[in-house]
PDBQT receptor file of N, H, CA, C and O in Angstrom, charges set to zero:
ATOM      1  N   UNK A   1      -5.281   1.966  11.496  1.00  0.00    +0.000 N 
ATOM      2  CA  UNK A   1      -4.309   1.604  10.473  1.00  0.00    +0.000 C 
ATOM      3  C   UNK A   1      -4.787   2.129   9.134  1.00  0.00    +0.000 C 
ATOM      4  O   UNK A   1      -5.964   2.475   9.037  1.00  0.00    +0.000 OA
ATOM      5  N   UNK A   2      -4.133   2.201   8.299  1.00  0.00    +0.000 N 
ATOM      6  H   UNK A   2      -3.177   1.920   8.377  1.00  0.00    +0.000 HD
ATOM      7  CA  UNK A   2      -4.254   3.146   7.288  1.00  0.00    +0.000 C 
ATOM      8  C   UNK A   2      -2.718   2.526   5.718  1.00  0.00    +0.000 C 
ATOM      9  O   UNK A   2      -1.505   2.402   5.884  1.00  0.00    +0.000 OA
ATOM     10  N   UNK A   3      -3.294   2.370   4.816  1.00  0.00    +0.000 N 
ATOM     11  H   UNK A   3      -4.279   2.470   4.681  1.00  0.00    +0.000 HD
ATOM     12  CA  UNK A   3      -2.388   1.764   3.850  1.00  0.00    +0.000 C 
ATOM     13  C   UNK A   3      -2.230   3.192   3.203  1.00  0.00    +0.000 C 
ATOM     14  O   UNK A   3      -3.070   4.060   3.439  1.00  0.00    +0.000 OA
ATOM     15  N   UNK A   4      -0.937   3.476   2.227  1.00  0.00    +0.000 N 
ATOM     16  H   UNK A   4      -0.254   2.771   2.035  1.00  0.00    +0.000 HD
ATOM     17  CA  UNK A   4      -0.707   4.779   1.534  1.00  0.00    +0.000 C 
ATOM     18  C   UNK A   4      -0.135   3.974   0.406  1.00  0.00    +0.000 C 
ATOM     19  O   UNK A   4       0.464   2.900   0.452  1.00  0.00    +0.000 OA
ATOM     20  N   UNK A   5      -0.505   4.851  -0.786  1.00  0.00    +0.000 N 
ATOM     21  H   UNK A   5      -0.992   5.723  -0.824  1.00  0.00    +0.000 HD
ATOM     22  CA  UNK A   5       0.235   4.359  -2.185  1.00  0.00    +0.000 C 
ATOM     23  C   UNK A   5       0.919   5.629  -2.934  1.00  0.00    +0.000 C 
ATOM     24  O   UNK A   5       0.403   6.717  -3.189  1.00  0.00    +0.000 OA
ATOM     25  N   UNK A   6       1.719   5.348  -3.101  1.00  0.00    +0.000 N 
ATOM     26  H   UNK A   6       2.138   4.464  -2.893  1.00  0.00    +0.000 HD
ATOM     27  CA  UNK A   6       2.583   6.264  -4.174  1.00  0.00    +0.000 C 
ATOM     28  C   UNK A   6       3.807   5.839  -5.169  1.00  0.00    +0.000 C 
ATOM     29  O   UNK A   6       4.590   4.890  -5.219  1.00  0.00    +0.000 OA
ATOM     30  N   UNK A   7       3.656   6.613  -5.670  1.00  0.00    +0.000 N 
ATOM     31  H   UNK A   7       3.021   7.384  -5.629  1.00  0.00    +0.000 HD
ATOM     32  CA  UNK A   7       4.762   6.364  -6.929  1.00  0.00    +0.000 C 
ATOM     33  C   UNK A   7       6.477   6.605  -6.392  1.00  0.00    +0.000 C 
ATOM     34  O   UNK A   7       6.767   7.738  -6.008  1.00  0.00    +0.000 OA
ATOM     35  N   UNK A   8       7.344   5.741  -6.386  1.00  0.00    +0.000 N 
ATOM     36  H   UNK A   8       7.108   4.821  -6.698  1.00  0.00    +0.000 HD
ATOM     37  CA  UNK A   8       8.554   5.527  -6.060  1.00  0.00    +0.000 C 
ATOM     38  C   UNK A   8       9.249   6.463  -7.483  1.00  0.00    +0.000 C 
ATOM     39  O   UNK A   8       8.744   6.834  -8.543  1.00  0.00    +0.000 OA
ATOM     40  N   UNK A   9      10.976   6.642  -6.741  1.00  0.00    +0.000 N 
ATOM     41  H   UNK A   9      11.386   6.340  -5.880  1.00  0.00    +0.000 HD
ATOM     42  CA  UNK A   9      12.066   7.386  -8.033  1.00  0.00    +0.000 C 
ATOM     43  C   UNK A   9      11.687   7.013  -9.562  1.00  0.00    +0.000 C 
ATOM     44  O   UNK A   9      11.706   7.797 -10.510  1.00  0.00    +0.000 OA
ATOM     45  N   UNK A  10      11.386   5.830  -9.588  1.00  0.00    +0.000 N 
ATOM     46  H   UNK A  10      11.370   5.193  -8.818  1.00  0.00    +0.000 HD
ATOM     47  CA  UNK A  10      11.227   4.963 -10.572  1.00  0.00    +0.000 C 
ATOM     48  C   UNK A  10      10.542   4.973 -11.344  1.00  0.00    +0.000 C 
ATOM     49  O   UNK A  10      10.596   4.532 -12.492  1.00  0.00    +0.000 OA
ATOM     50  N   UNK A  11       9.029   6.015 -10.243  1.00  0.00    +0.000 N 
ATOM     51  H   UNK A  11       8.985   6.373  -9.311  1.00  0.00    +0.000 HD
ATOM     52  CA  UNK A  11       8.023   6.112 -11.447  1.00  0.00    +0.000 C 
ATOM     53  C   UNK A  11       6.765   4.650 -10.723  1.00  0.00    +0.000 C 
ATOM     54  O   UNK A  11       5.635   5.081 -10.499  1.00  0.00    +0.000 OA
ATOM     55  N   UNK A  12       6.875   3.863 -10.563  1.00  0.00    +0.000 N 
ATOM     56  H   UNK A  12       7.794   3.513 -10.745  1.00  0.00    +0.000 HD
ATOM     57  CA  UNK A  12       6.999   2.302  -9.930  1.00  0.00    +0.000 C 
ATOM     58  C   UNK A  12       5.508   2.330  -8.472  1.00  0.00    +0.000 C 
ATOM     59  O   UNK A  12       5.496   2.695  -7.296  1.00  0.00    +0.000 OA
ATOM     60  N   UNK A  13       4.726   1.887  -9.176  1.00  0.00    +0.000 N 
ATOM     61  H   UNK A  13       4.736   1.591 -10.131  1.00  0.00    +0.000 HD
ATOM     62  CA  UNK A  13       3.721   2.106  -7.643  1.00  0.00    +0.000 C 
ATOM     63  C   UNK A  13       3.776   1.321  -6.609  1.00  0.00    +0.000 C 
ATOM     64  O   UNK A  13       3.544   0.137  -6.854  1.00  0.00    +0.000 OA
ATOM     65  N   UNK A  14       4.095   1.703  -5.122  1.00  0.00    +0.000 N 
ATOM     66  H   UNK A  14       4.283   2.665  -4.923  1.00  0.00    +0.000 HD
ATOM     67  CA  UNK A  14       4.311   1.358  -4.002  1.00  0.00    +0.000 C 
ATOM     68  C   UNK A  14       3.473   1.334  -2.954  1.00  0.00    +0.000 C 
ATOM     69  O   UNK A  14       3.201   2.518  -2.751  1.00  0.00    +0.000 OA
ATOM     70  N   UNK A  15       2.885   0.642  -2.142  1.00  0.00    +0.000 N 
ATOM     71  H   UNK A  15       3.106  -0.319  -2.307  1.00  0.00    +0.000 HD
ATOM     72  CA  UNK A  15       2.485   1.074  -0.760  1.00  0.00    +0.000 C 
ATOM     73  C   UNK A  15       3.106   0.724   1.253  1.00  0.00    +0.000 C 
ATOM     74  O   UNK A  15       4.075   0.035   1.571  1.00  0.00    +0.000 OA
ATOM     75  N   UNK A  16       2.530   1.170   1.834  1.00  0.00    +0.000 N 
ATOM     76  H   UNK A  16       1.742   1.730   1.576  1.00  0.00    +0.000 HD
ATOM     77  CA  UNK A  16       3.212   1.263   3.143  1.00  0.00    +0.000 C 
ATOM     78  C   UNK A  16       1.719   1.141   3.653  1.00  0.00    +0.000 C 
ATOM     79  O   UNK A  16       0.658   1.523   3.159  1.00  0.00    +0.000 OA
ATOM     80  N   UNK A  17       2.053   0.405   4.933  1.00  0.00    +0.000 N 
ATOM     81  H   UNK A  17       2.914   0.095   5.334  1.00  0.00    +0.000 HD
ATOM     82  CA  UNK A  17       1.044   0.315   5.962  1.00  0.00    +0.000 C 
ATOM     83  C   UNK A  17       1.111   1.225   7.349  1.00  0.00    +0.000 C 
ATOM     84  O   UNK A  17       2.096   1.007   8.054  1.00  0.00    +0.000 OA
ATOM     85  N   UNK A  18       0.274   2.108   7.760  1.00  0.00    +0.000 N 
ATOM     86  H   UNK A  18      -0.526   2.285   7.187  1.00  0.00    +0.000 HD
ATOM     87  CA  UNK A  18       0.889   2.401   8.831  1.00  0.00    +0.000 C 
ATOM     88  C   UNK A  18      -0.301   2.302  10.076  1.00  0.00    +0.000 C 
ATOM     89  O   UNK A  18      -1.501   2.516   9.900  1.00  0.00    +0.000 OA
ATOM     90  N   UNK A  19       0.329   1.933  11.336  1.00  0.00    +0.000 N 
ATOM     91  H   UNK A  19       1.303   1.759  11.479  1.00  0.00    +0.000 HD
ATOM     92  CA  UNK A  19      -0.157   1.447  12.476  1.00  0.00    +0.000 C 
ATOM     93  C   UNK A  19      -0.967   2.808  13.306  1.00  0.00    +0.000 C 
ATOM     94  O   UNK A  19      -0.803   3.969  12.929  1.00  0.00    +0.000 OA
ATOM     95  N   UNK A  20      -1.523   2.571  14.047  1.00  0.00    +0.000 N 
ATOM     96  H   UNK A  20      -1.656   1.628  14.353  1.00  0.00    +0.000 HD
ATOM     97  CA  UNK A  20      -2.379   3.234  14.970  1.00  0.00    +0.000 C 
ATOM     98  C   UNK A  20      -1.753   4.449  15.131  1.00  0.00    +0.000 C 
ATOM     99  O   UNK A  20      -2.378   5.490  14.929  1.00  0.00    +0.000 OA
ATOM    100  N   UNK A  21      -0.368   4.450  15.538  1.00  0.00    +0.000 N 
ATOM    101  H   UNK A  21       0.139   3.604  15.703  1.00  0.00    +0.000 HD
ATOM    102  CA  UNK A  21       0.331   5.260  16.147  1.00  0.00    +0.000 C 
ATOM    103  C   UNK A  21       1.255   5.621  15.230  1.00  0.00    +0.000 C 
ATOM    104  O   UNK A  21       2.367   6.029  15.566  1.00  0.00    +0.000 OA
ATOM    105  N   UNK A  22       0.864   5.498  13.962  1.00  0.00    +0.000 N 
ATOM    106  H   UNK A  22      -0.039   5.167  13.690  1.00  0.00    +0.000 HD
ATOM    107  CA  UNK A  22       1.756   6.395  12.791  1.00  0.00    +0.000 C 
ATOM    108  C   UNK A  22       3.143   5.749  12.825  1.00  0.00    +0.000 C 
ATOM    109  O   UNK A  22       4.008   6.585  13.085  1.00  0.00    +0.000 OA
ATOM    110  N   UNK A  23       3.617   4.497  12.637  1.00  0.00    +0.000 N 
ATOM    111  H   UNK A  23       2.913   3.818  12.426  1.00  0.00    +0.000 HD
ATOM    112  CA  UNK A  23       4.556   3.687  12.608  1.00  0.00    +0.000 C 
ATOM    113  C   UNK A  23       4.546   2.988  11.626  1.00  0.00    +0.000 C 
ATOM    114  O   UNK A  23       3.721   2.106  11.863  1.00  0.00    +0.000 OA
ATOM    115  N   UNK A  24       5.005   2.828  10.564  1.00  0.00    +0.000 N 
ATOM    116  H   UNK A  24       5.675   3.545  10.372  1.00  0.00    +0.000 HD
ATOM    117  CA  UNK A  24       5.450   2.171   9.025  1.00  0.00    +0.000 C 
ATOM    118  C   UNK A  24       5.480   0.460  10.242  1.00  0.00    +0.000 C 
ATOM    119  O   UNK A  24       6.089   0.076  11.241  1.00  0.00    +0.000 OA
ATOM    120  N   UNK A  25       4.503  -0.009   9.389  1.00  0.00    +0.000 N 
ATOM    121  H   UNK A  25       4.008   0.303   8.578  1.00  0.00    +0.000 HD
ATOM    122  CA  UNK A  25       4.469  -1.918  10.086  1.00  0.00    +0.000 C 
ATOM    123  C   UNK A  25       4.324  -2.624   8.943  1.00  0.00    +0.000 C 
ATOM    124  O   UNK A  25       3.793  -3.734   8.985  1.00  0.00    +0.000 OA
ATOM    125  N   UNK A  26       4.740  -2.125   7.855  1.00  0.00    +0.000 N 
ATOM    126  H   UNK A  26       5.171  -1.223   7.821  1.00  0.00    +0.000 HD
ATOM    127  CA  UNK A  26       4.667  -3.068   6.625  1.00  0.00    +0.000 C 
ATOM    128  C   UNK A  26       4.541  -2.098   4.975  1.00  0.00    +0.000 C 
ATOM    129  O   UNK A  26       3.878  -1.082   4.768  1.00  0.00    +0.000 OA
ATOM    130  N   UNK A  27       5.551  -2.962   3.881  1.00  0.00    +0.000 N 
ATOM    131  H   UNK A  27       6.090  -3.787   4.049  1.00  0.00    +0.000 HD
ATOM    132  CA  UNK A  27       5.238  -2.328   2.769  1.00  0.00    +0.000 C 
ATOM    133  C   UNK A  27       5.543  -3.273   1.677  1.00  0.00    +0.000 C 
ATOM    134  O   UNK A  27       6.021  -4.360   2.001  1.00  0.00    +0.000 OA
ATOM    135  N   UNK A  28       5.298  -2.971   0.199  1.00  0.00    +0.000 N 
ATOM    136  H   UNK A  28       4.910  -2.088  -0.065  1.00  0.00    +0.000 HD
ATOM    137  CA  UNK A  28       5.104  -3.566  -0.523  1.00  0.00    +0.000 C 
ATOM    138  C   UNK A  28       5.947  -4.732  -1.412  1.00  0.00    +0.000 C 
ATOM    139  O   UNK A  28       5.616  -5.625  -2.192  1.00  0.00    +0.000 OA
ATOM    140  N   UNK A  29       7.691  -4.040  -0.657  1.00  0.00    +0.000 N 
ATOM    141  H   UNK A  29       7.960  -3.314  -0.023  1.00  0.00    +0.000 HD
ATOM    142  CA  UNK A  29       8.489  -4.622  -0.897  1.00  0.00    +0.000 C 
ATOM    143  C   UNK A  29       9.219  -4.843  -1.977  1.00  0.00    +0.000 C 
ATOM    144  O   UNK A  29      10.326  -5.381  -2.013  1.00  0.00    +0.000 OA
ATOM    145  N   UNK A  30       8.291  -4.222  -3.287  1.00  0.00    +0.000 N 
ATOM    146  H   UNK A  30       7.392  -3.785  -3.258  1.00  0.00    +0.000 HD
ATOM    147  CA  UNK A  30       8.474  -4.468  -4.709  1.00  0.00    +0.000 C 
ATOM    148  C   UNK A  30       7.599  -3.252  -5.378  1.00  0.00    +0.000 C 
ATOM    149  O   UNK A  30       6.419  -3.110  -5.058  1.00  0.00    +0.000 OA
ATOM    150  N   UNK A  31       8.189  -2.451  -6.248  1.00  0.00    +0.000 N 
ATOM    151  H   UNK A  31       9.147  -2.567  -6.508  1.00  0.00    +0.000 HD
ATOM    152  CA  UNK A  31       7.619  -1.904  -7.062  1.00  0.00    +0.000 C 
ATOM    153  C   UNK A  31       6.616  -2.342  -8.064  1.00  0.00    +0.000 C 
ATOM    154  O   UNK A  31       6.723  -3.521  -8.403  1.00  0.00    +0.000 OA
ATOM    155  N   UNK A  32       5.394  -1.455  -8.767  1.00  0.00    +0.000 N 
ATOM    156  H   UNK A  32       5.307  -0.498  -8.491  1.00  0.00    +0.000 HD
ATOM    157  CA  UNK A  32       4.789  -2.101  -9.363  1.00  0.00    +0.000 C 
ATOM    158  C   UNK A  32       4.180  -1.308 -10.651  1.00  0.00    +0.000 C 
ATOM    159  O   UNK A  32       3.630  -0.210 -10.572  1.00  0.00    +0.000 OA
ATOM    160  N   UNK A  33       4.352  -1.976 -11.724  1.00  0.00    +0.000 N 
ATOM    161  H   UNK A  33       4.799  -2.869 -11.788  1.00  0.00    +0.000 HD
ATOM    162  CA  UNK A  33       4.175  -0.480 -13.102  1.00  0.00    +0.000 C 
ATOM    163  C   UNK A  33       2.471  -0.301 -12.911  1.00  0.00    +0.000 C 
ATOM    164  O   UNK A  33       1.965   0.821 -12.881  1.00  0.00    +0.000 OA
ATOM    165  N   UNK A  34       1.923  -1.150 -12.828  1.00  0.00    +0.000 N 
ATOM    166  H   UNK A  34       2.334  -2.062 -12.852  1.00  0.00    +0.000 HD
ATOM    167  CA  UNK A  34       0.166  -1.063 -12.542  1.00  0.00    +0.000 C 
ATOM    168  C   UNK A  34      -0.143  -0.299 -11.092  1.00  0.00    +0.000 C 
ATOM    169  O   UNK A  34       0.426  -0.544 -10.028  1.00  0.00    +0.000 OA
ATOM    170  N   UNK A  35      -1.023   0.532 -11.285  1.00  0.00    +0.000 N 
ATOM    171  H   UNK A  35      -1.485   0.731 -12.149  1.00  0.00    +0.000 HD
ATOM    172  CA  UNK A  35      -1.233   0.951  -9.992  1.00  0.00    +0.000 C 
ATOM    173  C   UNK A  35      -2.574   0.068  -9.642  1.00  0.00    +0.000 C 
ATOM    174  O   UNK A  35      -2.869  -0.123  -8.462  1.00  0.00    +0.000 OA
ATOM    175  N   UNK A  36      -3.314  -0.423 -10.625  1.00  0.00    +0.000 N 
ATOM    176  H   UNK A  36      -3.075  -0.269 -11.583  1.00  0.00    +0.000 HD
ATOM    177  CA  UNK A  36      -4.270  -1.440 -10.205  1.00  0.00    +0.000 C 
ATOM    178  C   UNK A  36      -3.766  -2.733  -9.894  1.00  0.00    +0.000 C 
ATOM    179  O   UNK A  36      -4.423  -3.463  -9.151  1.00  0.00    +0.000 OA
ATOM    180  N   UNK A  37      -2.121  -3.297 -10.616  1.00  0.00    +0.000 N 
ATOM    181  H   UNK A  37      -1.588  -2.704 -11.220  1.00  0.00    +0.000 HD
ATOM    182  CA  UNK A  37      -1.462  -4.315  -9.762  1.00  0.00    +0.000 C 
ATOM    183  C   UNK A  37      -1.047  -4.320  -8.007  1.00  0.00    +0.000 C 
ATOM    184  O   UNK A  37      -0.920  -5.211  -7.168  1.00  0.00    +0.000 OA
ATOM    185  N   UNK A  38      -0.926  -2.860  -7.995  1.00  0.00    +0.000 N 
ATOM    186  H   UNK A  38      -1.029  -2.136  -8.676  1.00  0.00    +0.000 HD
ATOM    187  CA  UNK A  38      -0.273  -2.221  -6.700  1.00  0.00    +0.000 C 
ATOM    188  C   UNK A  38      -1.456  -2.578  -5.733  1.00  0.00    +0.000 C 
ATOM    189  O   UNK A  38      -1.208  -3.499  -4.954  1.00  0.00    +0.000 OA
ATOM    190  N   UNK A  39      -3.108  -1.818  -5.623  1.00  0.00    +0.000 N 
ATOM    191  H   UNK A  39      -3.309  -1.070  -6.255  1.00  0.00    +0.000 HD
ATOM    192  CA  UNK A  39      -4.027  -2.416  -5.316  1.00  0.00    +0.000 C 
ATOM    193  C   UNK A  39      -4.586  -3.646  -4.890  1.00  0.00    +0.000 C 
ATOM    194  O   UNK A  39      -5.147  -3.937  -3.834  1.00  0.00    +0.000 OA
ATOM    195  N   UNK A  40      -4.329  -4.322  -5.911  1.00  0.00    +0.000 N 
ATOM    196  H   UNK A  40      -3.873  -4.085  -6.769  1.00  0.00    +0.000 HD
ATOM    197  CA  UNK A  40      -4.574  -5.656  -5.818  1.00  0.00    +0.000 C 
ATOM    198  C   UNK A  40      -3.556  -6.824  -4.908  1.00  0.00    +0.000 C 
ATOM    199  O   UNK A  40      -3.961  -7.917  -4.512  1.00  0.00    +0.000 OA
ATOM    200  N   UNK A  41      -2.658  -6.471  -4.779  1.00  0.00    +0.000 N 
ATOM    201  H   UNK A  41      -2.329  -5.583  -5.100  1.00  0.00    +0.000 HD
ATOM    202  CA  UNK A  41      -1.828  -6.684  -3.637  1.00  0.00    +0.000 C 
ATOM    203  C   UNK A  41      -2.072  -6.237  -2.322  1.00  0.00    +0.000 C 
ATOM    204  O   UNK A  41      -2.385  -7.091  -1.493  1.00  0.00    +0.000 OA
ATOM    205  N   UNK A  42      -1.988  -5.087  -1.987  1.00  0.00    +0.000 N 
ATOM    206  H   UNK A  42      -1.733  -4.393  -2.661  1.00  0.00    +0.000 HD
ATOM    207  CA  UNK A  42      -3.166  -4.492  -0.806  1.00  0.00    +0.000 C 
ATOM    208  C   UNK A  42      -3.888  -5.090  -0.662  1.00  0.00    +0.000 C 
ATOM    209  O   UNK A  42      -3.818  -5.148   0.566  1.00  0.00    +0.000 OA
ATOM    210  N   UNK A  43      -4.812  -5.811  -0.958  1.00  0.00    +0.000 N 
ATOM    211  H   UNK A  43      -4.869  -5.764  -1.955  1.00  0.00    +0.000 HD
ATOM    212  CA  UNK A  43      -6.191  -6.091  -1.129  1.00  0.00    +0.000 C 
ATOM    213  C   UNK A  43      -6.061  -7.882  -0.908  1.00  0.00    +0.000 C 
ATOM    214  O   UNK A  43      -7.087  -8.557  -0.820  1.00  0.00    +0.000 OA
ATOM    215  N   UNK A  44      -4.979  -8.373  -0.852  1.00  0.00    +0.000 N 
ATOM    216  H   UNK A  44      -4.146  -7.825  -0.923  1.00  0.00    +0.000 HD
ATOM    217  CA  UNK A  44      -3.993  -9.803  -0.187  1.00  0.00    +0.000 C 
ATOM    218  C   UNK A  44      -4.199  -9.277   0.934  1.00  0.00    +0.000 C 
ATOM    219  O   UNK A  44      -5.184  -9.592   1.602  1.00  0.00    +0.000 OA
ATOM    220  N   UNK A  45      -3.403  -8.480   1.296  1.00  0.00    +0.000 N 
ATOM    221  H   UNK A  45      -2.603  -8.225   0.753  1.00  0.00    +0.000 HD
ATOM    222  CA  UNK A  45      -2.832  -7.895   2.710  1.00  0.00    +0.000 C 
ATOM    223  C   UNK A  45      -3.776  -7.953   3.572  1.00  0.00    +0.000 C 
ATOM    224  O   UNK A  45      -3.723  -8.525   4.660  1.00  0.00    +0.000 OA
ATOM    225  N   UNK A  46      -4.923  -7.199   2.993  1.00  0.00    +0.000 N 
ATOM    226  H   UNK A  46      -4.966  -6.734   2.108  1.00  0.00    +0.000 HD
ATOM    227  CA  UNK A  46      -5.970  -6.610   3.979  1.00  0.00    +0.000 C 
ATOM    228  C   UNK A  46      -7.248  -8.127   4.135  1.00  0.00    +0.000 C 
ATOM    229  O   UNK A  46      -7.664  -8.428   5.253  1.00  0.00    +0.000 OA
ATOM    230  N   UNK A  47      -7.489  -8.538   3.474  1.00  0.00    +0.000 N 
ATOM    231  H   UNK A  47      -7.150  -8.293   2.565  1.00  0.00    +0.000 HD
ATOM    232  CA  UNK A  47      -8.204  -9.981   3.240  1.00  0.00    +0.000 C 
ATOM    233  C   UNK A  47      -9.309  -9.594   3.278  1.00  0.00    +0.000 C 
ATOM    234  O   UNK A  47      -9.872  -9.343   2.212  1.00  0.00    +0.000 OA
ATOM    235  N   UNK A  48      -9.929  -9.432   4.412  1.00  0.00    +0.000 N 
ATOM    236  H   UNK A  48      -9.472  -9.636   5.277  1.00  0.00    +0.000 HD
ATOM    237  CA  UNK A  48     -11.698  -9.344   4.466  1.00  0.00    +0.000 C 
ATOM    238  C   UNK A  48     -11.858  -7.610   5.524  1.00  0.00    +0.000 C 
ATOM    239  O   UNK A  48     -12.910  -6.977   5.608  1.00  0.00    +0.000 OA
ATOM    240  N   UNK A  49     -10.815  -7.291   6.045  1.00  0.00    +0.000 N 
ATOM    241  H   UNK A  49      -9.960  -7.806   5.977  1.00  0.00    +0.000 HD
ATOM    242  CA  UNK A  49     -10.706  -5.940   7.190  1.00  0.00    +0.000 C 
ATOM    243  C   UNK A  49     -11.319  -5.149   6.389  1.00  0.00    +0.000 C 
ATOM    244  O   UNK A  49     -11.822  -5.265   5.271  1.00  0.00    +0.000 OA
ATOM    245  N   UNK A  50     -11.151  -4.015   7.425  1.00  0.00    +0.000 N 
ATOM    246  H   UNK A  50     -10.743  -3.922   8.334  1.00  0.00    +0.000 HD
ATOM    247  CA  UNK A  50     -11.588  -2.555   6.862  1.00  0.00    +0.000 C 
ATOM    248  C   UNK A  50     -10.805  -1.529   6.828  1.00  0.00    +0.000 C 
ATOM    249  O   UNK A  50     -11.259  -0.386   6.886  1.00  0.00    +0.000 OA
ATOM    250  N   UNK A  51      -9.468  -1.800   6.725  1.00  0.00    +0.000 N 
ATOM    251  H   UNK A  51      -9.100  -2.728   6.678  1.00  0.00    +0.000 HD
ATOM    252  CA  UNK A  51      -8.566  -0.766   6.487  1.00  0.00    +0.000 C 
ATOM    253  C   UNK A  51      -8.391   0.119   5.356  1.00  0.00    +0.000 C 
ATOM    254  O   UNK A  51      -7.916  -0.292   4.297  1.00  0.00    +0.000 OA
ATOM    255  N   UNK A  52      -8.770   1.366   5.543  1.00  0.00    +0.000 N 
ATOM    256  H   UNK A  52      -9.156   1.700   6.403  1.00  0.00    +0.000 HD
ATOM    257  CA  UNK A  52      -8.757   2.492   4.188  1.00  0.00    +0.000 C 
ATOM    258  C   UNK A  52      -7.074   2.292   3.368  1.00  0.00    +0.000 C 
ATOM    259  O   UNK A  52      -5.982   1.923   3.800  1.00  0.00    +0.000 OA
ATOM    260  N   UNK A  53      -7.492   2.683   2.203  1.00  0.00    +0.000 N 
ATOM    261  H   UNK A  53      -8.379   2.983   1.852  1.00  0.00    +0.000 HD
ATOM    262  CA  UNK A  53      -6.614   2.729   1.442  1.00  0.00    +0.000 C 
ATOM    263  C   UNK A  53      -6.553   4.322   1.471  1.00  0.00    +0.000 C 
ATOM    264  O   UNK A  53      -7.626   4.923   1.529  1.00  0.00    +0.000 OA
ATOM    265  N   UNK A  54      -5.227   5.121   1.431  1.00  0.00    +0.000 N 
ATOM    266  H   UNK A  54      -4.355   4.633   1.385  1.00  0.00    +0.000 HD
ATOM    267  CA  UNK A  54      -5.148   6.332   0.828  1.00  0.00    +0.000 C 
ATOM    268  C   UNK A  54      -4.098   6.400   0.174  1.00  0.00    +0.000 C 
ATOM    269  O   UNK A  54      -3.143   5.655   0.395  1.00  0.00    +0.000 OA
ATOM    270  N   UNK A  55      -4.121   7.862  -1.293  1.00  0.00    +0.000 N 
ATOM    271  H   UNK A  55      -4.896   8.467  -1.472  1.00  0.00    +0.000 HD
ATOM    272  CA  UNK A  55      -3.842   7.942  -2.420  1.00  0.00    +0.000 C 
ATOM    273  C   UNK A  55      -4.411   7.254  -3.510  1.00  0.00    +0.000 C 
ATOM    274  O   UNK A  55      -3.742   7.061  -4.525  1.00  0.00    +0.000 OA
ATOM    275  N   UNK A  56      -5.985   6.727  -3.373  1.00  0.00    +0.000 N 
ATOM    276  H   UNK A  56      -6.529   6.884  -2.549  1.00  0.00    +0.000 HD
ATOM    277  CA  UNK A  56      -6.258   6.004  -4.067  1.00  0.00    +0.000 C 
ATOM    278  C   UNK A  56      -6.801   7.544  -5.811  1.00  0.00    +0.000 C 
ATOM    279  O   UNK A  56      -7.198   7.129  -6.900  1.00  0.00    +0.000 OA
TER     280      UNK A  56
């Protein structure tokens, strides 16, 4: 599994989770003007795991 972050139309930082098998299983749901707010939400998600972040 593997989290991705990027910037939405908006400008707006976003991320997506994706599964073993390259399948979107979750995302952020809400745009975010901080990309260190954006992070820090991830970082809920993931709790104590070891799932990489990319686009960091």
């Amino acid at each position: 599994m593997a989290f991705h972050v990027y910037r939405d139309n908006l400008s707006q930082w976003r991320w997506y989770l994706l599964a073993g098998n390259n399948r979107k299983i979750a995302d952020s749901g809400e745009g975010y003007n901080n990309k260190a707010d954006c992070l820090s939400a991830i970082n809920l998600v993931k709790g104590t795991g070891n799932t990489p972040v990319y686009g960091v």
